[in-house]
N, CA and C of each residue as an Amber inpcrd file, in Angstrom:
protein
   558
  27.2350000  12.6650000   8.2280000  27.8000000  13.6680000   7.3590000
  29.0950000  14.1260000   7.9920000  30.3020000  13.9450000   7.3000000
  31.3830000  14.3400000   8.0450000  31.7580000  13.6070000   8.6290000
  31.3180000  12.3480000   9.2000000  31.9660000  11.0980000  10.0390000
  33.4890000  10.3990000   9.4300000  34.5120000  10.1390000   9.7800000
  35.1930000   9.6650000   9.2090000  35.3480000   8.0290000   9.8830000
  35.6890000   7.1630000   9.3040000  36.0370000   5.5550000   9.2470000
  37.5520000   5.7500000   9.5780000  37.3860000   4.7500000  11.7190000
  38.3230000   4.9720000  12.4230000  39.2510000   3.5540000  12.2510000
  38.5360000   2.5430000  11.4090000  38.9040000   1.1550000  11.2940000
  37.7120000   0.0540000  11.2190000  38.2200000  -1.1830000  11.0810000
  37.6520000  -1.8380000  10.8250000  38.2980000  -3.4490000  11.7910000
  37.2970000  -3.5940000  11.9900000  37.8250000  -5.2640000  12.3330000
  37.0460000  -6.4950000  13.1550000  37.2310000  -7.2830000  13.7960000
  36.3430000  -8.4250000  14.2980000  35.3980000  -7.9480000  15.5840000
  34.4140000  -7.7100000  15.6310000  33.4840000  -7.6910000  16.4660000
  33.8370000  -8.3280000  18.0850000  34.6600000  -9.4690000  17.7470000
  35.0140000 -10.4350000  19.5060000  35.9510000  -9.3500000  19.8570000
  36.7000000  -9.0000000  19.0020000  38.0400000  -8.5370000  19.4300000
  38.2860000  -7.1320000  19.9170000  36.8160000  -6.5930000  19.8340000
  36.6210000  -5.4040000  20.6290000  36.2880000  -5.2660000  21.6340000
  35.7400000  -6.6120000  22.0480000  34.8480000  -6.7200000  23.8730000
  35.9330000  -7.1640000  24.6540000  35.3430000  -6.5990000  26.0220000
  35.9280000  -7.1220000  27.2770000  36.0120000  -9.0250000  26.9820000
  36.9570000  -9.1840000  27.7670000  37.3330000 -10.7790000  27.9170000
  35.7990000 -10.7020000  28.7220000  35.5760000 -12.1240000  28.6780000
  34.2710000 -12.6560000  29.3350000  33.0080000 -11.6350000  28.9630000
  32.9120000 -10.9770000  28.1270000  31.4190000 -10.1350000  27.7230000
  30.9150000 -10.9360000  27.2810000  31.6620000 -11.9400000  26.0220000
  30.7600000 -12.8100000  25.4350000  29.8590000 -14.0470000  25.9620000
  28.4860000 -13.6650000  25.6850000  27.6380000 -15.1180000  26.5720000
  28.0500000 -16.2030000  25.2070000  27.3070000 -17.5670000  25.5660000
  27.8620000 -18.6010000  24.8180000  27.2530000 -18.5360000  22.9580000
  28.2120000 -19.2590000  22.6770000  28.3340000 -18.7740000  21.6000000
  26.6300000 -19.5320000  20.5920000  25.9830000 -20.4640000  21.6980000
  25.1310000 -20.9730000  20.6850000  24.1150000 -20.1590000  21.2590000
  23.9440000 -19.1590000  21.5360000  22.8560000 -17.5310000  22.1740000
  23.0110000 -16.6200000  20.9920000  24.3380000 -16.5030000  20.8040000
  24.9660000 -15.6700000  19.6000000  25.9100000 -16.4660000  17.7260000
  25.0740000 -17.2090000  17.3440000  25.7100000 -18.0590000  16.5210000
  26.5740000 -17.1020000  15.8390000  27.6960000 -17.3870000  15.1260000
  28.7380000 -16.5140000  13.9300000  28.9220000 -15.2130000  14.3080000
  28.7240000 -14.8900000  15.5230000  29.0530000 -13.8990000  16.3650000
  30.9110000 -13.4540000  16.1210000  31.5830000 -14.5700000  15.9540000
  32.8830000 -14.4950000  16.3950000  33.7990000 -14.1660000  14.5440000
  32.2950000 -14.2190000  13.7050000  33.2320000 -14.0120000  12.3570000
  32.2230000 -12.4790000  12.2240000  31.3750000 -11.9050000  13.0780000
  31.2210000 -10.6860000  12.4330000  32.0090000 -10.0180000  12.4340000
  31.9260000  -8.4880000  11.4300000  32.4020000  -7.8490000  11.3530000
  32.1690000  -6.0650000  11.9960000  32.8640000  -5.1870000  12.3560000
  32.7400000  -4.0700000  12.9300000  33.4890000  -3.1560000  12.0720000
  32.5380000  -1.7060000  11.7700000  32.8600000  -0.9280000  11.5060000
  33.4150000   0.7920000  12.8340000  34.6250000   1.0870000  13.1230000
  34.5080000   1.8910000  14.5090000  34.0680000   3.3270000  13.3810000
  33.8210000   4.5200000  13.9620000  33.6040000   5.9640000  12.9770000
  33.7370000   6.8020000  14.3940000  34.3780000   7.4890000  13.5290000
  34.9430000   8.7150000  14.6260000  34.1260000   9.8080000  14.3870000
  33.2380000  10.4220000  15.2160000  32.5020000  11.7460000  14.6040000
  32.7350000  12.9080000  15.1520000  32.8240000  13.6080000  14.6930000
  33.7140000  15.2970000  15.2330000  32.4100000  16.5610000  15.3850000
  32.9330000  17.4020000  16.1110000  31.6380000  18.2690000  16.3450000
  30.8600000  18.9390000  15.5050000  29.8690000  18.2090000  15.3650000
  28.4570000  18.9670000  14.4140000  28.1860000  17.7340000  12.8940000
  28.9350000  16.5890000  13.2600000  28.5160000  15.4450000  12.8230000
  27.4670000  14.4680000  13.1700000  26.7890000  13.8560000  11.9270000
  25.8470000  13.0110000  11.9310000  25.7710000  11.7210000  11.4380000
  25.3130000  10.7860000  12.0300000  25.7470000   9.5790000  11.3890000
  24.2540000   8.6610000  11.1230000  24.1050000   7.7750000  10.2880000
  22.9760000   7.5960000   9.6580000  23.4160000   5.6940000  10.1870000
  22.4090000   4.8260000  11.0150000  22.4700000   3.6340000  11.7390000
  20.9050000   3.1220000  10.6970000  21.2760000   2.3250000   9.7440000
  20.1180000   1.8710000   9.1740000  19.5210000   0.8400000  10.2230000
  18.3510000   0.7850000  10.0770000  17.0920000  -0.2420000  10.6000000
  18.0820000  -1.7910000  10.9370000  18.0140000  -2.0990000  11.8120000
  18.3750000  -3.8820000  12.2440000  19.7270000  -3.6460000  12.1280000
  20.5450000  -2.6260000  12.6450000  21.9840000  -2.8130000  12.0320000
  22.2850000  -2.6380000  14.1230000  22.9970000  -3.7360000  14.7220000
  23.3970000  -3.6010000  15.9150000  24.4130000  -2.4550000  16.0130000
  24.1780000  -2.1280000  17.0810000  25.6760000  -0.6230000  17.0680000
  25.9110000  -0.3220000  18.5350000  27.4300000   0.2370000  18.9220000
  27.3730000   0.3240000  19.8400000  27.7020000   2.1390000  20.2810000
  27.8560000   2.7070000  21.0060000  28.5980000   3.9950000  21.2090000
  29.3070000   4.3260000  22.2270000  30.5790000   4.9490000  21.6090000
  31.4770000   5.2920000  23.0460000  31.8320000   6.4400000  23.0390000
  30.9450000   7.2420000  23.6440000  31.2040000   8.7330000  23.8360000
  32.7270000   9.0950000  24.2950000  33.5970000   9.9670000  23.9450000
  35.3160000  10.1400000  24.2140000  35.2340000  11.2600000  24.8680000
  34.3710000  12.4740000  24.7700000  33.7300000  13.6000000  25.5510000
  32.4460000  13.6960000  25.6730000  32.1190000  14.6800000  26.3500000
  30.7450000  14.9980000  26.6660000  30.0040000  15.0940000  25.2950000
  28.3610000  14.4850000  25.2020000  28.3220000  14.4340000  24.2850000
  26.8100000  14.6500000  24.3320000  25.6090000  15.4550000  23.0240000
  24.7130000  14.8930000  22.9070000  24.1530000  14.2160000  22.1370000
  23.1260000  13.4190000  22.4920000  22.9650000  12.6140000  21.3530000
  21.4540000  12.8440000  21.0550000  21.1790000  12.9540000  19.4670000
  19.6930000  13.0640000  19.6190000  19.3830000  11.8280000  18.4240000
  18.4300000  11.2200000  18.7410000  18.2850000   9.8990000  17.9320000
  16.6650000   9.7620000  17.4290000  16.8330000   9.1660000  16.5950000
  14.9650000   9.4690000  15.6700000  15.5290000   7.1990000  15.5730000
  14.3170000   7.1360000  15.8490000  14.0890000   5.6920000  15.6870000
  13.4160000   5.4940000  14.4260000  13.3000000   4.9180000  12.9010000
  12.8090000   5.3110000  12.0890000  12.0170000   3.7400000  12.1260000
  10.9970000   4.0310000  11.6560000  10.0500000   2.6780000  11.5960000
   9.6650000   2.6940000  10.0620000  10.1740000   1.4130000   9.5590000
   9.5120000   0.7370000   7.6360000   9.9760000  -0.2400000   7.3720000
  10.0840000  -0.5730000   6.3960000   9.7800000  -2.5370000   6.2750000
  11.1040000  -3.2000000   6.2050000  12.1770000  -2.6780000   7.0170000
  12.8900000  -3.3590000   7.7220000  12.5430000  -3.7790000   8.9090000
  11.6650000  -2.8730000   9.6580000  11.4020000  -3.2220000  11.4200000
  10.2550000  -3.6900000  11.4430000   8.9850000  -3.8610000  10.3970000
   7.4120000  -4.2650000  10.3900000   7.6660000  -5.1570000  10.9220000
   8.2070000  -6.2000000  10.8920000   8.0090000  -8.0260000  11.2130000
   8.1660000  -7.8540000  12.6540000   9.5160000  -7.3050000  12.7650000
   9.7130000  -7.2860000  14.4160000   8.6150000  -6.5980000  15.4950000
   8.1740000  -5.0540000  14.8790000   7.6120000  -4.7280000  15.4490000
   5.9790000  -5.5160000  15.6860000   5.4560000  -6.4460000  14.6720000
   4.2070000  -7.0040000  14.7960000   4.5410000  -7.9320000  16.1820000
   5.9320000  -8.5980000  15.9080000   6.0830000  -9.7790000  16.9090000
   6.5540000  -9.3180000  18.5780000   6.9540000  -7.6960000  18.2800000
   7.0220000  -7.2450000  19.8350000   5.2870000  -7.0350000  20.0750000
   4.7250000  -6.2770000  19.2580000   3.2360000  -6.1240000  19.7240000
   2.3800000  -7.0280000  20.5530000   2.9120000  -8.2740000  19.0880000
   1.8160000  -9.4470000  19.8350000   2.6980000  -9.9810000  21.5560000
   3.7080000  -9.9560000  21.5190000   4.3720000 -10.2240000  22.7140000
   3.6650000  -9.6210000  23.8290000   3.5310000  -8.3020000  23.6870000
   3.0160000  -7.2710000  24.6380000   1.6940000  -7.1140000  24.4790000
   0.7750000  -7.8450000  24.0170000  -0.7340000  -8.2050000  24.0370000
  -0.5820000  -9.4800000  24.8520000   0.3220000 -10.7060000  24.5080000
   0.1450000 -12.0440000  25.4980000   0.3350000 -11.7810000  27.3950000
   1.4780000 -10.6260000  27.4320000   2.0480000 -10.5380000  28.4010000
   0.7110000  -9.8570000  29.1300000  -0.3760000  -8.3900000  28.3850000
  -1.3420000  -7.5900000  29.1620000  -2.5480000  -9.0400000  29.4900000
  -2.6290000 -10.1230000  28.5080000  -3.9140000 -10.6880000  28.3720000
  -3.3030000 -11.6060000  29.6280000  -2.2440000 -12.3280000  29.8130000
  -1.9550000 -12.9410000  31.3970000  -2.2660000 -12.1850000  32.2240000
  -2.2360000 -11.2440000  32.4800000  -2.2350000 -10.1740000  33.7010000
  -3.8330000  -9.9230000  33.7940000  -4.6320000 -10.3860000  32.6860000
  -5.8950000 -10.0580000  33.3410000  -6.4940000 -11.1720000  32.8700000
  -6.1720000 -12.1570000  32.7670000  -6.8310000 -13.3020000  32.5420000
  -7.7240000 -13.9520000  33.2150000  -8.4120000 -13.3770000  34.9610000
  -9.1940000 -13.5360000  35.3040000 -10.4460000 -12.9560000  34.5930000
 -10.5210000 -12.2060000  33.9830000 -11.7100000 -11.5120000  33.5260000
 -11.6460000 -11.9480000  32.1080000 -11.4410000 -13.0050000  31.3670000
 -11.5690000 -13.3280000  29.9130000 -12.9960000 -13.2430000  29.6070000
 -13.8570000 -14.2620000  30.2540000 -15.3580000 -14.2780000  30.8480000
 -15.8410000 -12.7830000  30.1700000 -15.4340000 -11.9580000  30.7830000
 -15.9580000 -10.3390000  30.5330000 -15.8850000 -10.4840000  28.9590000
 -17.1600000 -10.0130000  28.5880000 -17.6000000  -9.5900000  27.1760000
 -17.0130000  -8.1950000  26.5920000 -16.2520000  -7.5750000  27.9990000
 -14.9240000  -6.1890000  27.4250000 -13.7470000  -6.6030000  27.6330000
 -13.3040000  -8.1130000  27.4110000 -12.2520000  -8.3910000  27.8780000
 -11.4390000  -7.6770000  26.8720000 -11.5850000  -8.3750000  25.3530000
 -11.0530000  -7.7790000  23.9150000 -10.6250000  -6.2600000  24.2390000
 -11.0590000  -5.3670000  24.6420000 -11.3430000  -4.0640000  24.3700000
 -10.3510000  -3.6020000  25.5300000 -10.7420000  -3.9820000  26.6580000
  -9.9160000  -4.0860000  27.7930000  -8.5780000  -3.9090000  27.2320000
  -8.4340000  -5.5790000  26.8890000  -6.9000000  -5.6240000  26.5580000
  -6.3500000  -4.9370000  25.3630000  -6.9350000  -4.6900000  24.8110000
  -6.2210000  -3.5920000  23.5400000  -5.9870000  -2.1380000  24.3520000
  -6.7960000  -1.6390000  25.1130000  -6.4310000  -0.1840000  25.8050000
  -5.4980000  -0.5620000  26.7640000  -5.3740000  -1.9400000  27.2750000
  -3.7600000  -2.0100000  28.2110000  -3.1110000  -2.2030000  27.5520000
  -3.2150000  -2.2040000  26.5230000  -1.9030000  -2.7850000  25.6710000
  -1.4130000  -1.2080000  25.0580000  -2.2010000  -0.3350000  24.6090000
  -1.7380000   1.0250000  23.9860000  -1.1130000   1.8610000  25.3830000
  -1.8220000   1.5780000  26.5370000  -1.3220000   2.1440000  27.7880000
   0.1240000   1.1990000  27.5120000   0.3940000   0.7010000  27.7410000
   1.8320000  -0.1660000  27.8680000   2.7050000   0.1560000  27.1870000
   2.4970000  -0.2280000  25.7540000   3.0310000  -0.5060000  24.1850000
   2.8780000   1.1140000  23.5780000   2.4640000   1.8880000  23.7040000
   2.0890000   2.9370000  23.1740000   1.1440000   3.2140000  21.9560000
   0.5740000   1.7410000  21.3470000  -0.0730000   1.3880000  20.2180000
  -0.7280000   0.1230000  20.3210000  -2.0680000  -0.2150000  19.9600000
  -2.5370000  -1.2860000  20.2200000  -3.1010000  -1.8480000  18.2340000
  -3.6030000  -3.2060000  18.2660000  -3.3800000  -3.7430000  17.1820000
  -4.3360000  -2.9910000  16.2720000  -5.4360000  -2.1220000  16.7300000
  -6.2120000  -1.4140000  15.3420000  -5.1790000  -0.6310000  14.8430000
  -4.4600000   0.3970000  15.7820000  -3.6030000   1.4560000  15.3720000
  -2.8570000   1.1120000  14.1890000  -2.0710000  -0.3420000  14.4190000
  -0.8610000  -0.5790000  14.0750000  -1.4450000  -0.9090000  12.6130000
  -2.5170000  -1.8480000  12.4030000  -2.9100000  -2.1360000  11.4070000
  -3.3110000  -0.5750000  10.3950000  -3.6920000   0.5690000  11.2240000
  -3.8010000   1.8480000  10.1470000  -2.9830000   1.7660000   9.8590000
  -1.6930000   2.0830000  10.6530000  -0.2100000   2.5170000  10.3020000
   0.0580000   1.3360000   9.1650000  -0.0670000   0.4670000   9.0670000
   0.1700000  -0.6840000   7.8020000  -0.0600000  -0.0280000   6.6760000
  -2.0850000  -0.3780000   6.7820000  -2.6870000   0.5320000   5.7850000
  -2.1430000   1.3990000   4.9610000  -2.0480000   2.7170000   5.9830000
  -1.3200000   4.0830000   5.4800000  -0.2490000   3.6820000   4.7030000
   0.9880000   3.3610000   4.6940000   2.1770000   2.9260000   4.3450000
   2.2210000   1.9540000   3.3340000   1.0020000   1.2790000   3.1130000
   0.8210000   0.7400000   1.5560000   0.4530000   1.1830000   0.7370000
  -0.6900000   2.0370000   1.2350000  -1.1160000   3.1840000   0.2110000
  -0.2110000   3.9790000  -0.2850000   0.4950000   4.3580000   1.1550000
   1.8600000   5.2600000   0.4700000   2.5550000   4.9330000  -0.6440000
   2.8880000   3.3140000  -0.5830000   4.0900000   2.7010000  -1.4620000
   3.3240000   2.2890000  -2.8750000   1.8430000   2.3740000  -2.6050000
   1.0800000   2.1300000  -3.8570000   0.9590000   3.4780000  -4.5570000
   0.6290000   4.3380000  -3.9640000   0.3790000   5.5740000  -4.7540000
   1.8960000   6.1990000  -5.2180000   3.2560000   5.8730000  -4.6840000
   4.3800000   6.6540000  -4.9750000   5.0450000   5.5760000  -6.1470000
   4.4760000   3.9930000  -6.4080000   5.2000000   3.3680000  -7.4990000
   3.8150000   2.5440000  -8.0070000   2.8160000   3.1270000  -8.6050000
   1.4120000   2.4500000  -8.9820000   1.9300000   0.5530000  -9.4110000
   3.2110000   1.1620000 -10.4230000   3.7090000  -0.2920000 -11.2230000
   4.6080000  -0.6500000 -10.3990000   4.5650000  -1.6270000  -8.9670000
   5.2130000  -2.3490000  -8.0520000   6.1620000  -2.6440000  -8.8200000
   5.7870000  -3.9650000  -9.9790000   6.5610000  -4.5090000 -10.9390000
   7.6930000  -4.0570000 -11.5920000   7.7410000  -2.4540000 -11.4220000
   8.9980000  -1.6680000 -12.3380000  10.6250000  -2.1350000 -11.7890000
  10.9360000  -1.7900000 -12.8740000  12.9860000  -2.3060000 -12.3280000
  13.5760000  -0.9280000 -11.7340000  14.4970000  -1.2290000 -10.8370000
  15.3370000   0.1930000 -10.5260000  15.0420000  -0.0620000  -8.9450000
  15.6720000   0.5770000  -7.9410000  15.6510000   0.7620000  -6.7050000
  14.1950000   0.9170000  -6.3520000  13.6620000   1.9910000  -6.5330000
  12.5100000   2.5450000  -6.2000000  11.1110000   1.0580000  -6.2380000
  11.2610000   0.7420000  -7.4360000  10.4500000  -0.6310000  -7.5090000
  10.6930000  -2.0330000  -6.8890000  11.8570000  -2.0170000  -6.3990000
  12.0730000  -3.0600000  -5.3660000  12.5300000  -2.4980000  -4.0350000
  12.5350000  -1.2160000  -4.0150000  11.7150000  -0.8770000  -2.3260000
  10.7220000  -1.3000000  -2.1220000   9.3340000  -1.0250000  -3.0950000
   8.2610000  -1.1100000  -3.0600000   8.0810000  -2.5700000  -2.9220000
   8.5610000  -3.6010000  -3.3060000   8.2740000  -4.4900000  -3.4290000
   8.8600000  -5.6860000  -1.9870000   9.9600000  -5.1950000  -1.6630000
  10.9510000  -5.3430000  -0.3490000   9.6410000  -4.8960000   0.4070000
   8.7860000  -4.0870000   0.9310000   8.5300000  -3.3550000   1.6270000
   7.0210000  -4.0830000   1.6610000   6.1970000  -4.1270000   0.4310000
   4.8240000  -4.9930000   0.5080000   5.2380000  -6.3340000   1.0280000
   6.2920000  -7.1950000   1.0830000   6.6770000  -8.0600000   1.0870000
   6.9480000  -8.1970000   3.3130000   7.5100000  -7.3370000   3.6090000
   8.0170000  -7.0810000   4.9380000   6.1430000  -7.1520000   5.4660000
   5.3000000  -6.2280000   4.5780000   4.1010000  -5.9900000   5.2120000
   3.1490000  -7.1890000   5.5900000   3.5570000  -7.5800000   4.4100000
   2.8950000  -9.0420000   4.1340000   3.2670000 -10.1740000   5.6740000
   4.7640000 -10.0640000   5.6440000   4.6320000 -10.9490000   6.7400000
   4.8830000 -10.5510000   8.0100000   4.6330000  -9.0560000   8.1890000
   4.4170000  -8.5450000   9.3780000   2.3470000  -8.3180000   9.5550000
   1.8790000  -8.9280000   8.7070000   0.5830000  -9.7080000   8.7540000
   0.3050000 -10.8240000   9.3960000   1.3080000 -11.7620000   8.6140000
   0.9260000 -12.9360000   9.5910000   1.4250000 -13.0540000  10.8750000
   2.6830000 -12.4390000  10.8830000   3.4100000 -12.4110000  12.0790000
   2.1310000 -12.1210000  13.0720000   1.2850000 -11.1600000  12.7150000
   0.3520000 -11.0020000  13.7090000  -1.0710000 -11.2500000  14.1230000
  -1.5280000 -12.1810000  12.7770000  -2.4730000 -13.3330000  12.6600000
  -1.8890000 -14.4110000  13.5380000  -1.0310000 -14.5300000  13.4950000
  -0.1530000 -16.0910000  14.3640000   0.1540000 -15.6770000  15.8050000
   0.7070000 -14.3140000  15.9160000   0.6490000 -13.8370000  17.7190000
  -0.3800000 -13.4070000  17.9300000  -1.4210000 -12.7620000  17.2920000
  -2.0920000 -11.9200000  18.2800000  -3.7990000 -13.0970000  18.9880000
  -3.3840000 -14.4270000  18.5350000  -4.7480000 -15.1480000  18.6030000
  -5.7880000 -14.2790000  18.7770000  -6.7180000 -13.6940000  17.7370000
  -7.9390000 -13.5580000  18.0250000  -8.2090000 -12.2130000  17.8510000
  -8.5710000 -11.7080000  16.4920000  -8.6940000 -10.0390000  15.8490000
 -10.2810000  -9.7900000  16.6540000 -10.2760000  -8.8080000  17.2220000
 -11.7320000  -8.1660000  17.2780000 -11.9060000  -7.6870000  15.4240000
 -13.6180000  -7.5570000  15.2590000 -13.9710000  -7.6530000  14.0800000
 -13.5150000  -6.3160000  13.4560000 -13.1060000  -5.5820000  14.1500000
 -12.7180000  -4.1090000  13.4600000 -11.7160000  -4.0030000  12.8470000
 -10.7260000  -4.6890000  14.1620000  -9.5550000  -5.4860000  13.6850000
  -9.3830000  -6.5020000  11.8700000 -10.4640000  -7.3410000  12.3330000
  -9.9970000  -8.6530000  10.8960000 -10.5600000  -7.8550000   9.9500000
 -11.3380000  -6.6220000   9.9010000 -12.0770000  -6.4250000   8.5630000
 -10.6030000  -5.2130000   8.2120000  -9.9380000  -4.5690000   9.1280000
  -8.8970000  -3.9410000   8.9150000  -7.6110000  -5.0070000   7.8460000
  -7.6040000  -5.7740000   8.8180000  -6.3200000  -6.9990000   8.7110000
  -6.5680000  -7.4080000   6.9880000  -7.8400000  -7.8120000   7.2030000
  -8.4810000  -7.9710000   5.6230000  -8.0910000  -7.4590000   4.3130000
  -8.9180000  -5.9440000   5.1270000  -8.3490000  -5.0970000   3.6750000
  -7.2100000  -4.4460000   3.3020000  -5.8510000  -4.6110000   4.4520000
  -4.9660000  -4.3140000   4.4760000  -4.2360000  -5.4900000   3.4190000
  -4.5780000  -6.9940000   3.8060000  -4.0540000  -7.9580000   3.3160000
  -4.5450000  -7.5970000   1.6080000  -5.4770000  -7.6060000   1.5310000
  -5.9660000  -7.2030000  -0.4270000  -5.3520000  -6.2610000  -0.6610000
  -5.0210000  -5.2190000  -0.3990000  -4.2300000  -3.6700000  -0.7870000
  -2.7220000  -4.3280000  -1.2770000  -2.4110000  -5.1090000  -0.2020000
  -0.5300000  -5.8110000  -0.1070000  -1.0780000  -6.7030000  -1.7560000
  -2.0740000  -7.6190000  -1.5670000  -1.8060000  -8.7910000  -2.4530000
  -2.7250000  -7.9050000  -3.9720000  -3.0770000  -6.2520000  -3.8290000
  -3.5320000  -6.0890000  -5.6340000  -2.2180000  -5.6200000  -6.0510000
């Protein structure tokens, strides 16, 4: 609010010489584009979901930042989860054997991750219900109905994303995963 647009121009052409790693790490890196915004005191600026950004404070500055989580970040966030379930289940992979291994590793994983895969699957849940009860007719035209539909769609494959990483739902889990998956697909 209040931000004003300081310019515009090529993304390479703002970095230090040699910042850039090689270019097949970063493909079409060298045709993005950059927006700079100048913000003045008691301004706010709004960084949608997956949008890279950088900041260069010019004075002292604070910054207070809300990370917003919805079905732009679902996919990613299933595929950091399962990441950070493979990484706790190496680390104790002597004890697989153990009949609390499952259980084990889901409470190192919420110790770690701050959320382990039942949680995440409520948080799904919740958030379909949400998008079901705020547009009953998915199908409708207009913004609002292809949020809804953008958004069951993100859920959907921030499902499998985590059928495919997380090898192996405890049953609380798949009967969750389950009925989360029927809620997305009525």
């Amino acid at each position: 609010v209040g931000a004003r647009a300081a310019g515009e121009g090529s993304a390479t052409a703002a970095l230090p010489a040699g910042a850039l790693r090689g270019s097949e790490e970063f493909p079409g890196l060298s045709e993005a584009r950059f927006f700079a915004v100048l913000q003045d005191e008691g301004d706010c600026i709004f960084v949608p979901s997956g949008w890279h950004h950088e900041v260069l404070n010019l004075t002292g500055a604070l910054s207070i930042n809300h990370n917003w989580s919805n079905g732009c970040s679902a996919v990613r966030m299933a595929r950091r989860l399962c990441g950070e379930l493979a990484q706790v289940r190496h680390e104790i992979r002597d004890l697989a054997d153990d009949p609390e291994f499952h259980a084990l590793a889901q409470n190192l994983l919420r110790a770690h991750a701050g959320i382990h895969v039942l949680e995440f699957l409520r948080y799904l849940e919740f958030n379909v219900q949400r998008l079901r009860a705020a547009a009953p007719d998915h199908a409708t035209d207009g913004r609002a109905g292809r949020w809804v539909r953008y958004s069951l769609a993100a859920v959907r494959e921030a499902l499998g994303a985590l059928e495919e990483g997380a090898a192996g739902l405890g049953e609380d889990e798949q009967r969750l995963f389950d009925a989360v998956l029927a809620l997305v697909e009525s």
